[in-house]
C-alpha positions in Angstrom: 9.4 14.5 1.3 6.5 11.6 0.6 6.6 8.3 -0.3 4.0 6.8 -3.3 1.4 4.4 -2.6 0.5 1.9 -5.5 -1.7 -1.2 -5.8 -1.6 -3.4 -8.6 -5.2 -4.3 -9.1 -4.6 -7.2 -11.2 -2.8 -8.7 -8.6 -5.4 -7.1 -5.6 -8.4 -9.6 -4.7 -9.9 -7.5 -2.0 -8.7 -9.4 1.5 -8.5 -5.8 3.2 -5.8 -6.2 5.1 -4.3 -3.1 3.9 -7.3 -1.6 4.8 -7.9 -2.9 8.6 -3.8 -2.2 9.0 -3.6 1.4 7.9 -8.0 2.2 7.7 -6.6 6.1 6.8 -4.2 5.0 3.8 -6.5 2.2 2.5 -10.2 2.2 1.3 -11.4 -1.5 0.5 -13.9 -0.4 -2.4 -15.8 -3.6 -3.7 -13.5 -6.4 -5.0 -10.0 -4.2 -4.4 -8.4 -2.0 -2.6 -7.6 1.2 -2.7 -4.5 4.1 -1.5 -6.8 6.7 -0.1 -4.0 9.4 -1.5 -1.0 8.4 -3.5 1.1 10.5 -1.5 2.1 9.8 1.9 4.0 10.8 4.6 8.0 9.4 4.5 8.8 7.3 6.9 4.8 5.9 7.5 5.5 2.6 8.6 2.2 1.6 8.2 2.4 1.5 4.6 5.3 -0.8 4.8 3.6 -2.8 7.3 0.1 -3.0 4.5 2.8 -3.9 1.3 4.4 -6.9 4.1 0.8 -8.4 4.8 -0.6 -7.9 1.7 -1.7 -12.0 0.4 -1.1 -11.1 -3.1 2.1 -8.7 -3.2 -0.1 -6.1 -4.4 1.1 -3.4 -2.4 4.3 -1.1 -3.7 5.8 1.5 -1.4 8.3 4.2 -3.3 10.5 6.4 -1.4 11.2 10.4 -2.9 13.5 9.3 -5.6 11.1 6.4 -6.9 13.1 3.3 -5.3 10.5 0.4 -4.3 11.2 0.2 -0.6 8.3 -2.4 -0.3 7.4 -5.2 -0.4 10.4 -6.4 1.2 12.2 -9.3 0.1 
């Protein structure tokens, strides 16, 4: 099973914290950021860890069935 990696770049502005948390799931590419793959391993914390530090709530993590499992609240 894998877990989907999103980023809203409307909301991205670049900070790269997504990218100096997980540097193999996240590619800062100019002004935004971006999932290196869309797919990822289940249970990668790391992702969950990018979505909770990300300054603009740009991050979504999606489990197997499609349920957002982060940002959490």
């Amino acid at each position: 099973m894998s877990w989907q990696l999103h980023i809203d770049s409307g909301r991205c502005i670049g900070s790269g914290m997504c990218a100096g948390t997980a540097p193999d799931l996240f590619v800062l590419d100019g002004d935004h950021s971006h999932p290196v793959s869309e797919q990822i391993a289940e249970g990668d914390e790391r992702a969950l860890e990018a979505a909770g530090i990300c300054p603009m709530v740009a991050i979504t993590v999606r489990d197997a069935d499609g349920k957002e499992i982060a940002p959490r609240d």
